[in-house]
Every structure is written in structure tokens, then in C-alpha cells.
C-alpha positions in Angstrom: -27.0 7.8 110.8 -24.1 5.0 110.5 -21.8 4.5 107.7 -21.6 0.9 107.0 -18.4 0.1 105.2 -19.3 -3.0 102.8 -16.5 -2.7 100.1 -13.4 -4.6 101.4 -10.8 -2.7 100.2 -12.2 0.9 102.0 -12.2 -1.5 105.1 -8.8 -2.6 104.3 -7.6 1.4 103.5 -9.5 2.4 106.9 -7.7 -0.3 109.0 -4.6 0.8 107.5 -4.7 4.2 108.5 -6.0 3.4 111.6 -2.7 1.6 112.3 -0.6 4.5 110.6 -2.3 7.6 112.4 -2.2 5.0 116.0 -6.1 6.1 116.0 -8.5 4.4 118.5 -10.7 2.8 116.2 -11.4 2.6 112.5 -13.8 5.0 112.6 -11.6 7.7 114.6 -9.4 7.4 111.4 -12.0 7.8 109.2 -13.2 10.6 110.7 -10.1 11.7 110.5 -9.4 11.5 107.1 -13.0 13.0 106.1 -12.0 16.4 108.1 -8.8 16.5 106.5 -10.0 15.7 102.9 -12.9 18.8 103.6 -10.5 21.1 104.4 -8.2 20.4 101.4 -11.5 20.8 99.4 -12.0 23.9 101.2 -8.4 25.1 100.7 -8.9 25.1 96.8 -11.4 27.6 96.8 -9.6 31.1 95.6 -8.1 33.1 98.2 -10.4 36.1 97.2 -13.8 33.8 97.5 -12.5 32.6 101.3 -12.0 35.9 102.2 -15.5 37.2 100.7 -17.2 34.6 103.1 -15.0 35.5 106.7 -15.6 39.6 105.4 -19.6 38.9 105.5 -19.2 37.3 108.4 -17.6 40.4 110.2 -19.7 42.6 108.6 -22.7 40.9 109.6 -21.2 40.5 113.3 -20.3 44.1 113.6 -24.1 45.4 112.7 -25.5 47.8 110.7 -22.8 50.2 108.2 -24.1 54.0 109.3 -23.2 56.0 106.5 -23.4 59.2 108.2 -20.7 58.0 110.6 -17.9 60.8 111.4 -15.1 59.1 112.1 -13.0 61.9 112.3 -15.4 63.7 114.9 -15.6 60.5 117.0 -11.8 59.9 117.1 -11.2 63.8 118.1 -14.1 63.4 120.8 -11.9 60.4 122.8 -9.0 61.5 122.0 -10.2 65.2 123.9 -8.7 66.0 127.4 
């Protein structure tokens, strides 16, 4: 869908940083500026909450948690000659 940019002074911000940041076109530099602002948004989030989400993603990438998993046992098995 296309973002139409009727207020002229968001047209006049978006030319100038198109001009500042040397971007292609107006909309490279609003594009630009969109990622950047989302990932100072992001950035605000607590540390703790940010690593919460990249920890379920691991878990959920690594499988299953076996709770009857010997660690111990499997460490001693490779390490065996």
C-alpha cells in the first residue's frame, strides 16, 4: 500500500533528509528514518524483556527440554577413549 505524504512540512523534513543522508529518493530516506526510529523504540524496551524474547526463541529452536537428560553421563560417554 503507498504512503502519500500530503502535509507539506513532512515533505519538506523528508526532502531534507534525503539531501542530508545523500539517499536516492525521498522515500529511501524515509524508509530510512522509519527503521531507525523502530529500533530506538525497540531499544527502550528493558534489557531483561529483550533477552526473555531471543531466550524463547533459542529454546523453541533447540526443541524439546528432556528432563531426564544426564549430562554428566553423556559428557563422560564422548569424552571415553
Amino acid at each position: 500500500m503507498p504512503l502519500y505524504i500530503r502535509d507539506d512540512e513532512v515533505d519538506a523534513l523528508a526532502t531534507k533528509l534525503q539531501r542530508e543522508t545523500n539517499a536516492s529518493s525521498k522515500t529511501e530516506a524515509v524508509r530510512t528514518a522509519l527503521l531507525h526510529e523502530l529500533e530506538r523504540n525497540r531499544a527502550r524496551k528493558p534489557l531483561r524483556e529483550r533477552i526473555a524474547v531471543l531466550q524463547t526463541h533459542a529454546a523453541a529452536a533447540l526443541g524439546p527440554f528432556d528432563p531426564d537428560f544426564d549430562m554428566k553421563a553423556f559428557m563422560d560417554e564422548m569424552w571415553e577413549d
